[in-house]
C-alpha positions as CSV (number, residue, x, y, z in Angstrom):
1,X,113.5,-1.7,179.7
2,X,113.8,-4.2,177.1
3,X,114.7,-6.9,179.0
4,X,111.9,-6.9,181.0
5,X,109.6,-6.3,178.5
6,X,111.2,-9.5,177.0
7,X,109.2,-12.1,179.2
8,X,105.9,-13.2,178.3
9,X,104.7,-13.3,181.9
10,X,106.3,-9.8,182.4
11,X,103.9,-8.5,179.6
12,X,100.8,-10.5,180.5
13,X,101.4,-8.8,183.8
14,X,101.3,-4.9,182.2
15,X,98.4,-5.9,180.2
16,X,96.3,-7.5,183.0
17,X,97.0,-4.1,185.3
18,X,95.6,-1.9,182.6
19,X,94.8,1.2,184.4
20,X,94.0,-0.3,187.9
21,X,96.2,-0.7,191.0
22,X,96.4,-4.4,191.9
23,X,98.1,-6.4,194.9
24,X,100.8,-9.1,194.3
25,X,98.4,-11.8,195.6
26,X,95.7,-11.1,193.0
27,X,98.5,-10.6,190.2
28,X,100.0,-13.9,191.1
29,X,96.1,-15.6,191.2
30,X,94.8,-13.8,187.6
31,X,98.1,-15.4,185.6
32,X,98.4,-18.6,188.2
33,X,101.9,-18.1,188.9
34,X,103.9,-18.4,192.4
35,X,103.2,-15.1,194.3
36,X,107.6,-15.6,194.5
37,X,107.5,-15.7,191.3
38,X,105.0,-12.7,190.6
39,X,107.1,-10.7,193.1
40,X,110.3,-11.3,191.0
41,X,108.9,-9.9,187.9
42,X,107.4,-7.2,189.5
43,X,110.5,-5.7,190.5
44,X,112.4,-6.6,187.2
45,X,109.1,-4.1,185.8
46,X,109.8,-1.5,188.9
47,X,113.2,-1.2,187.9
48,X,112.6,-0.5,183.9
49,X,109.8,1.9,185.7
50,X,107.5,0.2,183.4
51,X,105.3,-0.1,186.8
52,X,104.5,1.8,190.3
53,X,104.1,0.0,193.5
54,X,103.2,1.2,197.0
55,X,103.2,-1.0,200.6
56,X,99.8,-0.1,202.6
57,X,98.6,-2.1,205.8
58,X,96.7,-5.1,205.2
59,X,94.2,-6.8,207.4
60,X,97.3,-9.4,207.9
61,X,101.0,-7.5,207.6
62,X,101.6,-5.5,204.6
63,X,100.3,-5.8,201.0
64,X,102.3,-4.3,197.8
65,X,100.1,-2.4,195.2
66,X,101.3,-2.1,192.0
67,X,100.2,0.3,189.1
68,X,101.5,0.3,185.0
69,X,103.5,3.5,184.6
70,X,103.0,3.7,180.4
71,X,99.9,2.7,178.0
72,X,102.6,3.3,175.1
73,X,106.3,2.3,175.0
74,X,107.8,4.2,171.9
75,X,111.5,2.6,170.6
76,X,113.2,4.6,167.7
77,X,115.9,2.9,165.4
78,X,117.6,6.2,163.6
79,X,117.7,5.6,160.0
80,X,120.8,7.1,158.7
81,X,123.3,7.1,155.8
82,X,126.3,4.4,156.1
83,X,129.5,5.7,158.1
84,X,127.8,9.0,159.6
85,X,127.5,9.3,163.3
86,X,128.0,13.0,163.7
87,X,124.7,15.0,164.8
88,X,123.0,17.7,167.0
89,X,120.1,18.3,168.9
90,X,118.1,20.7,170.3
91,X,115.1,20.5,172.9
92,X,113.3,23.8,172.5
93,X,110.4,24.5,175.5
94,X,107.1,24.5,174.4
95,X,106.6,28.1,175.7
96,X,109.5,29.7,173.7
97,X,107.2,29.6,170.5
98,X,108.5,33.0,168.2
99,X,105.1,32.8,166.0
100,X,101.1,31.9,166.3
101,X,97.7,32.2,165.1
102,X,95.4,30.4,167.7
103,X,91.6,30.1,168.0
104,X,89.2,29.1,170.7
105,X,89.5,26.8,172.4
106,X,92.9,27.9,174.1
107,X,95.2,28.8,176.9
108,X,98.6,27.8,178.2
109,X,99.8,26.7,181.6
110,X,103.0,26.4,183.7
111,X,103.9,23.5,186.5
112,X,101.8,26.1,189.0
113,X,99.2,28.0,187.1
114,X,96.9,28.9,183.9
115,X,99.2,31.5,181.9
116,X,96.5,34.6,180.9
117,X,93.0,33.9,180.4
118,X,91.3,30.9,179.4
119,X,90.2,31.0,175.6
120,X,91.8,34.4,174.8
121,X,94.5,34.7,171.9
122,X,96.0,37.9,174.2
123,X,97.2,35.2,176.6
124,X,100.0,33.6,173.6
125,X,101.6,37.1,174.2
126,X,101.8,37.1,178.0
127,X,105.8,37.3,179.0
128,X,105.1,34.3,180.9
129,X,104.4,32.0,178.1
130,X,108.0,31.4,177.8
131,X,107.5,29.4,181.0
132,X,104.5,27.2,179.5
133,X,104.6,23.4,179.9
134,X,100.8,22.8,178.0
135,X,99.3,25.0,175.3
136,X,96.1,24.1,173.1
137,X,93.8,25.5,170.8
138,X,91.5,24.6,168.7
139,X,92.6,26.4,165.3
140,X,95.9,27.9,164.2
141,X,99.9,27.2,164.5
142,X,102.5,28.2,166.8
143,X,106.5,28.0,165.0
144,X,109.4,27.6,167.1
145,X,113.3,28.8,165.5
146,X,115.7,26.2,166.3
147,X,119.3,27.5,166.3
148,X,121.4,25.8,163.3
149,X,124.3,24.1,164.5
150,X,125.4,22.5,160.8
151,X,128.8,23.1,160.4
152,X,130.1,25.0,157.6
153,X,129.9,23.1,154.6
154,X,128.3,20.2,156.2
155,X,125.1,18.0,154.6
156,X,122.4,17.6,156.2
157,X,121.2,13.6,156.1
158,X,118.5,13.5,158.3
159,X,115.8,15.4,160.5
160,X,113.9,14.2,163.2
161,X,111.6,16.5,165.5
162,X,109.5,14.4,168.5
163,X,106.8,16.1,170.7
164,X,103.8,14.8,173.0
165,X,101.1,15.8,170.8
166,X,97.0,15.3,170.8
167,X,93.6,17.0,169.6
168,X,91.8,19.5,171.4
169,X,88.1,19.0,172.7
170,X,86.7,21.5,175.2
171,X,87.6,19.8,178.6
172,X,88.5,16.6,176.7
173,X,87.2,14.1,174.4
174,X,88.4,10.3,173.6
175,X,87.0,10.2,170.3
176,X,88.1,13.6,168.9
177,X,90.0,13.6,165.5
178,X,92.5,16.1,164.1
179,X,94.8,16.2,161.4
180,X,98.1,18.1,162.7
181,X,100.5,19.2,160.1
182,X,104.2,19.8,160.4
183,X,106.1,22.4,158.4
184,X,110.2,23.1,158.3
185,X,111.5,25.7,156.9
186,X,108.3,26.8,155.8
187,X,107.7,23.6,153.5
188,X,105.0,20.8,154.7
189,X,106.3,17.9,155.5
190,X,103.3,15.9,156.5
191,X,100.2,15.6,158.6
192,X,99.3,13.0,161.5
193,X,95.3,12.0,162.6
194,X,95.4,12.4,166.4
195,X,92.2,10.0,167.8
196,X,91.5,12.0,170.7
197,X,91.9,14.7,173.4
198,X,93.0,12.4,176.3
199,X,91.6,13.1,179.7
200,X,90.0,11.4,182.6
201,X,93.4,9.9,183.9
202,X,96.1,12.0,184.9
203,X,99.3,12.0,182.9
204,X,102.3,10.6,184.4
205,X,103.6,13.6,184.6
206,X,100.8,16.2,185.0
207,X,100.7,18.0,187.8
208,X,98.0,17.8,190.7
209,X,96.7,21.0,190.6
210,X,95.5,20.2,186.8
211,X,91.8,18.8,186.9
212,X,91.4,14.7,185.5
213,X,88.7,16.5,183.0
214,X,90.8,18.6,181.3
215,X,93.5,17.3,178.4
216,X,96.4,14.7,180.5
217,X,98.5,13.4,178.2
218,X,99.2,12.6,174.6
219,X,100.8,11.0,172.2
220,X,104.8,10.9,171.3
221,X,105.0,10.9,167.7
222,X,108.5,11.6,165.4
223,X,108.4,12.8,161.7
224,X,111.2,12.5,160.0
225,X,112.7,13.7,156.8
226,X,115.3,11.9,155.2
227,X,117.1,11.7,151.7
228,X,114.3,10.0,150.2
229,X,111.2,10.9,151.9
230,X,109.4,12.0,155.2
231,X,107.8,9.4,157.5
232,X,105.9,9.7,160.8
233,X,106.9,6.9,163.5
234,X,108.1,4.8,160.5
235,X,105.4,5.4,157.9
236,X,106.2,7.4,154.9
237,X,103.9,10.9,154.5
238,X,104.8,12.7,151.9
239,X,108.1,12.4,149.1
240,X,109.4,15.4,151.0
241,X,113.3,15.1,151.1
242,X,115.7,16.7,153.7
243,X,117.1,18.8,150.5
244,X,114.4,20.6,149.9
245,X,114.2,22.1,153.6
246,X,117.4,23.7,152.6
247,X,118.6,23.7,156.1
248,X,122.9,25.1,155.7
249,X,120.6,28.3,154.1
250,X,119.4,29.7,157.4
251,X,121.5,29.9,161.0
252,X,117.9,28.5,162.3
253,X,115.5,25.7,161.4
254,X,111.8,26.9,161.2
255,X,109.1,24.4,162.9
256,X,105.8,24.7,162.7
257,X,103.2,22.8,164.2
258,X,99.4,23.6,163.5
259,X,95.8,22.5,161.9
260,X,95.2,23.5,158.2
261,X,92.5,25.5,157.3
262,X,91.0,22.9,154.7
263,X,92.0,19.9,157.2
264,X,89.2,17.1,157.6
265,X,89.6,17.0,160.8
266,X,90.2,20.2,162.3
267,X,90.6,19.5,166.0
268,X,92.6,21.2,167.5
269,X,95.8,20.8,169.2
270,X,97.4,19.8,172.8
271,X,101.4,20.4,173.0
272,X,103.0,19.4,176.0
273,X,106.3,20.0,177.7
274,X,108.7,17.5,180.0
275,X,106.2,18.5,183.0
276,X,103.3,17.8,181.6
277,X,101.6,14.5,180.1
278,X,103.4,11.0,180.0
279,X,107.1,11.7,178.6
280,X,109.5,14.2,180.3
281,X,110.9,15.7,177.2
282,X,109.7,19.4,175.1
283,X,110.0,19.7,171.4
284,X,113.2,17.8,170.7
285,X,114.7,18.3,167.1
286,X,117.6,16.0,165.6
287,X,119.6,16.0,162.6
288,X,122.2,13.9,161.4
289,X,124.9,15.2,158.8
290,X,128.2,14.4,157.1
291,X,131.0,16.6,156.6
292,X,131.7,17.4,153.0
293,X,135.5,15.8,151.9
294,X,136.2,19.4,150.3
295,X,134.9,21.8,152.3
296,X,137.9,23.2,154.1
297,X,139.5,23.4,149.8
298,X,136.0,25.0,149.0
299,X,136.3,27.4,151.7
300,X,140.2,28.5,150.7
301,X,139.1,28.7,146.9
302,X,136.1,31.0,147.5
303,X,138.6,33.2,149.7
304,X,140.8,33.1,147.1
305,X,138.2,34.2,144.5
306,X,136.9,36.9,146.7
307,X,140.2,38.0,147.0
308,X,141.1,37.8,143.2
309,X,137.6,40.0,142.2
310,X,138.5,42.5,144.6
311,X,141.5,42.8,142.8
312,X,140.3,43.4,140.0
313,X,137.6,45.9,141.3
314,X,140.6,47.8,142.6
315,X,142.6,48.1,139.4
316,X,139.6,49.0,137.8
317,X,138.9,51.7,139.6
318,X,142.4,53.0,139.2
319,X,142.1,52.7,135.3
C-alpha cells in the first residue's frame, strides 16, 4: 500500500476517481497519460486494494471500470518506550458490550437483520446483541471489560484502543457534530468532535440489505495513553497518563465509549464492527508493557513474608 501510494500519478489517479466509477480511457485522457501507462498504475492500486475495477461490454470489446476503495488511509507509528517490544491485544465485538445507558435515537443490527426494535433501549438487552456489528444512539454509553493479560509484575507503557466511530443523526446527516468521550478504568481520557453521521454511500463493508440513507461508515480514530499524556490519532487530549488507569489493579480493562451529559455537541454515536462500515476490524485494544527486572525476587520475598507473618500468627496463638 505504500508503495503505490508513493507515485504522484498513482495519487492524482485516487483523487480524480473520487466517488465515481471511471473507465481506463477517460483516466488515461483527465491526467494525459498513455492508456499503457494508466493501466499499469491501476493495477499497482488494485493490488494495494486502494481501488475496485470491473470488465463490462463496450460498444467496441471490453472496457475496465474502476472505483477508489477508501476516502481515508489511516497509518499508525506505535510510540513506545526504548527496548520494549512485548504486548497484547484484544479485539472485543461491538455487541459484547457488559454496560449502557442509551437514548433515542437507537438500535443495533447484525450482518442479516435489525436486533429488537428500532429506538427502544429494551433492544440493548436482547440476547442477540452479542451478535451486533452496528449500534447507535443518540445519548448515553455502552462499556466493554477487556480481559487483562499483563503479566504479573509487569508495567504497563502504553494503551491504545481503535474503533470506527461517528455521530448519530436520525437516518443520517453530513454535518452533524458530536463530542465522544473515552473512559478506562473509569477515568476520562479524552473526547473527539465527530463532523458527521455518514450516509448516502454505502460503506465498504456494509451490507446490502442496510438502506444508503441510514449511517454507512465512519471514522477510524485511536486514543492513546502513554507515560506522559493521552493523544487521539497523534494529538494530545488531555495530561492523562497510563499510570493513573491503574491497569495490573484489575484482571480486566474497563472501556467506555459515550456522549457527556454537558457535551457541546451532543450527537450521538455510530459504533461499527468488522462487517460493517469501511475497516474490517471491532473495538481493538493494545497495550505495550515491560517486565519489571525484580519481579520474580518480589514475588519470592512477599511469599516469604506471608510466610514469616503466618508464623508469627501461629505462635501467637499458642502463647
Amino acid at each position: 500500500m505504500l508503495k503505490a501510494l508513493s507515485s504522484d500519478t498513482r495519487l492524482a489517479i485516487l483523487s480524480y476517481l473520487g466517488d465515481r466509477t471511471i473507465n481506463v480511457n477517460e483516466i488515461a485522457e483527465a491526467l494525459q497519460i498513455a492508456p499503457s501507462s494508466a493501466t499499469t498504475h491501476i493495477q499497482i492500486l488494485e493490488k494495494a486494494d486502494l481501488i475496485r475495477t470491473k470488465v463490462i461490454p463496450a460498444t467496441h470489446g471490453l472496457q475496465k471500470l474502476c472505483a477508489r476503495t477508501y476516502d481515508d488511509v489511516h497509518i499508525h507509528i506505535e510510540h513506545t518506550e526504548k527496548n520494549t517490544n512485548e504486548s497484547f491485544s484484544v479485539t472485543m465485538p461491538v455487541g459484547q458490550f457488559y454496560d449502557f445507558e442509551v437514548q433515542p435515537t437507537c438500535g443495533l443490527a447484525s450482518s442479516t437483520s435489525l436486533i429488537g426494535l428500532l429506538d427502544h433501549p429494551a433492544s440493548f438487552y436482547e440476547p442477540d446483541h452479542v451478535h451486533a456489528q452496528l449500534l447507535w444512539f443518540g445519548n448515553g454509553y455502552v462499556a466493554y471489560r477487556f480481559p487483562n493479560h499483563l503479566p504479573i509484575g509487569a508495567t504497563a507503557l502504553q494503551l491504545d484502543l481503535s474503533a470506527e466511530i461517528c455521530s448519530e443523526a436520525p437516518l443520517h446527516h453530513l454535518n452533524w457534530p458530536s463530542d465522544i468521550t473515552l473512559w478506562i478504568n473509569g477515568v476520562e481520557i479524552g473526547s473527539w468532535t465527530s463532523p458527521a453521521d455518514f450516509g448516502g454511500k454505502r460503506g465498504f463493508l456494509t451490507p446490502s440489505w442496510w438502506s444508503t440513507k441510514d449511517s454507512q461508515y465512519g471514522m477510524l480514530k485511536i486514543w492513546s495513553v502513554t507515560g506522559e499524556n493521552s493523544y487521539i490519532d497523534g494529538k494530545m487530549i488531555s495530561s492523562v497518563c497510563v499510570d493513573d488507569l491503574h491497569i495490573s489493579e484489575k484482571p480486566f480493562i474497563d472501556v467506555r465509549l459515550g456522549i457527556k451529559s454537558d457535551a457541546l455537541n451532543v450527537g450521538g454515536l455510530n459504533l461499527f464492527g468488522e462487517q460493517f462500515g469501511n475497516y474490517p476490524q471491532p473495538i481493538v485494544l493494545n497495550v505495550n508493557y515491560a517486565h519489571s527486572k525484580n519481579s520474580g525476587n518480589t514475588r519470592t520475598n512477599q511469599q516469604a513474608v506471608r510466610t514469616g507473618d503466618t508464623t508469627v500468627e501461629q505462635e501467637s496463638a499458642l502463647g
